[in-house]
N, C-alpha and C positions, 0 to 999 in steps of 0.2 A: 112324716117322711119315712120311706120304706129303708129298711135297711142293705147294705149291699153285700148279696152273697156271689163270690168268683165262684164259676164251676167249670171244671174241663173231664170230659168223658176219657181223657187219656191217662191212665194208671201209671204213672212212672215218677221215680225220685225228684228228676227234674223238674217237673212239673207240679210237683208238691211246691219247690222253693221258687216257681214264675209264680204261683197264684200266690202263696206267702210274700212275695215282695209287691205286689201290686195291691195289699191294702195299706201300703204304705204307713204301715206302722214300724218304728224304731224301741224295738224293745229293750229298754235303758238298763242299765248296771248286770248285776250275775243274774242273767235268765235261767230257771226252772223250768227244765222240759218237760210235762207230765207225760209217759207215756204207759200202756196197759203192757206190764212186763210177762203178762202169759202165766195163767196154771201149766205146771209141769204134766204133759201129754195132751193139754192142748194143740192141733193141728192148725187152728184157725189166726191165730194170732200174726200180727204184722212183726216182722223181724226188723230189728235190729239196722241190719243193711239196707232196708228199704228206707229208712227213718235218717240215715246216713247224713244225706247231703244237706238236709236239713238242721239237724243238731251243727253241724256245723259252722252251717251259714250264720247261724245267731253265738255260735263259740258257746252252747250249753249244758247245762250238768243235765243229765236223766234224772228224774226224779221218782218215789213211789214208795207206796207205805204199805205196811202191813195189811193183812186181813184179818177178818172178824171168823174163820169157819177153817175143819181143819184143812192140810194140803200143805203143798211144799210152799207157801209163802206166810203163814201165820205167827213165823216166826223171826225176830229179825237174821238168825243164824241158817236159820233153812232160805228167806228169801235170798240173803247175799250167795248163797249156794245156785239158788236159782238166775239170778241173774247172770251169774257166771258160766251155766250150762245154758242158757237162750243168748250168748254172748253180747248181753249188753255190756257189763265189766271188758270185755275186752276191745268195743270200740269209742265208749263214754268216757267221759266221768261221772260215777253214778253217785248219789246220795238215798237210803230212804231218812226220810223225812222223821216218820218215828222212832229209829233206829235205837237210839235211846229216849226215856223218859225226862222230866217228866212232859204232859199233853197241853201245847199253847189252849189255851181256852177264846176266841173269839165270839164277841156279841153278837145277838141277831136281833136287835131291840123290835126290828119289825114283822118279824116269823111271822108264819101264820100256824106253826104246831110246833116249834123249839125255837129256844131265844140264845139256845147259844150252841156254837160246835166245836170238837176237839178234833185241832190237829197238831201233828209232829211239830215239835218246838223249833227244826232246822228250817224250817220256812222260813225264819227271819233271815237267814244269812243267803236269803236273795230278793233282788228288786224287782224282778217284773216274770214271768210265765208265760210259755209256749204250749197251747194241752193241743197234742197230737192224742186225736181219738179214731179207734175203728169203729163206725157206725154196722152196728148189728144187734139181733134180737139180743134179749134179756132174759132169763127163768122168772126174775120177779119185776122187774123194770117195765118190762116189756119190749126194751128199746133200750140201747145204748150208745151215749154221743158224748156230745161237749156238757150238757149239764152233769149228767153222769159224773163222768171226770175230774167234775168240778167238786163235785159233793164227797158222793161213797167214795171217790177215787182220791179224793187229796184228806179224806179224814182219818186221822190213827185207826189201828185199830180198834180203841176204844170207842172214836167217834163213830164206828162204821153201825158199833152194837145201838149205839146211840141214836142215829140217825135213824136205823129198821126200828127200836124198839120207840121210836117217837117220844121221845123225852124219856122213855122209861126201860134202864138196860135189859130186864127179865123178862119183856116183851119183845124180844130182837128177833123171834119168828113168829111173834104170835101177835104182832098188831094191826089196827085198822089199816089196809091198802093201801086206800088215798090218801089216807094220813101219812102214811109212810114217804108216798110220792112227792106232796105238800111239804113233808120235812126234808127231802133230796133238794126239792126247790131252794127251802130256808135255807140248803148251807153251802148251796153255791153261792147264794148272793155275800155270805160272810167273805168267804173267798175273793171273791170282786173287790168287795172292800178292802180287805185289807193288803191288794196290791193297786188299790187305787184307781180300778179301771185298766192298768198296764198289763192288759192279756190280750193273746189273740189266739184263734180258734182254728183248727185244719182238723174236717171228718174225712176217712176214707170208706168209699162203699166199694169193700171188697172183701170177701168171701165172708159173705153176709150169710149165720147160719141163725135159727132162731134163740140161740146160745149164747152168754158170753163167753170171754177170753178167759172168765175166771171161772171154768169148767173143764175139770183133767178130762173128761168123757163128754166130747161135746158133737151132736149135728153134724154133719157135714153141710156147708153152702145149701143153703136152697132155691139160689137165682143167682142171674147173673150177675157179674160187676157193672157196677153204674159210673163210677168216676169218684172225683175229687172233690171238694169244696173248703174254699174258706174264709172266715168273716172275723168283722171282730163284736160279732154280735152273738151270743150263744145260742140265745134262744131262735132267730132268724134262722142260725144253720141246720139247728135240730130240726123244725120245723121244714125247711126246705127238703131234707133228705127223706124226712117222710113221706113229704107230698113228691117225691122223687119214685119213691117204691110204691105208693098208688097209681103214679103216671105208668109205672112200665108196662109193657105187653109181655115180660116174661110169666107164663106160667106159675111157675114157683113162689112169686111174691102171694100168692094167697096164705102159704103155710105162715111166711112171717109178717103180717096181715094178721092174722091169727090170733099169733103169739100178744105183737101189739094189743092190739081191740081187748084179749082177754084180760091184760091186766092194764088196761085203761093207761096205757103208757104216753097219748099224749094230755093226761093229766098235769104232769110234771109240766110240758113247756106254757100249759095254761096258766099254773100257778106262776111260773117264772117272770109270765109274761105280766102280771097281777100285782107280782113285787117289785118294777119297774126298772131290773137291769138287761134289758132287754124284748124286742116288739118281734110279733108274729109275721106281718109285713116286711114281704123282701123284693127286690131285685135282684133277679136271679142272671148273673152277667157271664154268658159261657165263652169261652177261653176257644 
């Protein structure tokens, strides 16, 4: 049975919480909003105000964790700086996650290249998760969505080094690819786990560069905005918004096209799909 992904071509706050309430899922106790808080002189990043009505609607804390690489977030003292200048602190309640040590350690008995991932130990002090992600290209991903988000994005920093260096931290720029992408896989599913399935998933395709959010120097857009989606299936959503960027007639989707193919970015939703929290099969229901 195909999974059901909402999509609406309409870019608006609004309309993020019409398609959020019509997968009629009730996200139970202190919701964790994940959300990509932007390298400092990033242009591309979704702000704050757009994410608004949303965080709201579910009444939840922002969430986000350090990085592995230097920049204004690798530190808990520099991110809380940063969150303050991209005003998330001033319309949330934020938490990161790693803030302090020490790193929850979560099992992944069924990895297919890491059996376990490190994240911030504040995870526990909530029940259920919201991962608001910008779908857009990656430097090493090649793609960035809900699994993303789920993985590099909610793991400490130490998990981050962990995750690139596949089980091995002094490999954290210098290991197998796909292994890499396979270990993105293995620690979303941790993730799942250990809220029990109580997530749901909102991609936005907008100013989609072949960059992520976590590059001070990044791309500008190289095609158009496509719209909204959201599911409570991860790997269905990612999947959709690519075969989204193959459907378009814009021009520009070739560069991040590109980016994709070259680092085999949807490796990631194959392995995900292989780990079985989540099918490639969707129905795509537009708004």
């Amino acid at each position: 049975m195909a999974s059901k992904v909402f999509f609406s071509r309409e870019i608006t706050n609004e309309k993020v919480v019409e398609l959020y309430k019509l997968l009629g899922k009730n996200l139970e106790g202190k919701v964790a909003v994940k959300v990509h808080s932007g390298e400092e002189g990033n242009q591309n990043f979704l702000k704050p105000e757009f994410w608004k009505p949303m965080v709201e609607y579910v009444d939840g804390t922002v969430v986000e964790c350090n990085t592995a690489y230097e920049g204004s977030r690798n530190t808990t003292e520099k991110h809380i700086e940063t969150l303050k200048k991209h005003g998330w602190s001033e319309h949330f309640k934020t938490e990161l996650l790693d803030g302090e040590g020490p790193d929850l350690e979560l099992p992944i008995p069924n990895g297919k290249k890491i059996k376990k991932n490190f994240v911030g130990k504040d995870i526990v002090n909530y029940d259920s998760m919201l991962v608001l992600s910008h779908f857009k290209g990656h430097p090493m991903g090649g793609y960035g969505g809900a699994i993303k988000q789920l993985s590099i994005g909610v793991a400490s920093s130490k998990g981050k080094q962990y995750i690139h260096g596949v089980g091995v931290m002094e490999d954290f720029w210098t290991s197998d690819h796909d292994s890499f992408l396979e270990s993105m896989a293995d620690a979303a599913s941790s993730v799942i786990e250990f809220f029990k399935g109580n997530v749901a998933y909102i991609n936005v395709m907008k100013n989609m560069s072949v960059d992520c959010d976590c590059c001070a120097v990044a791309e500008d857009p190289c095609m158009g905005d496509i719209g909204i989606l959201a599911s409570l299936d991860p790997v269905a959503i990612d999947q959709a918004c690519l075969d989204l960027v193959y459907a378009s007639d814009d021009s520009g989707k070739d560069h991040l096209i590109e980016r994709i193919e070259s680092r085999n970015g949807v490796h990631t939703i194959e392995t995900a799909a292989e780990l079985g929290y989540g099918i490639r099969e969707y129905e795509l229901i537009e708004i």
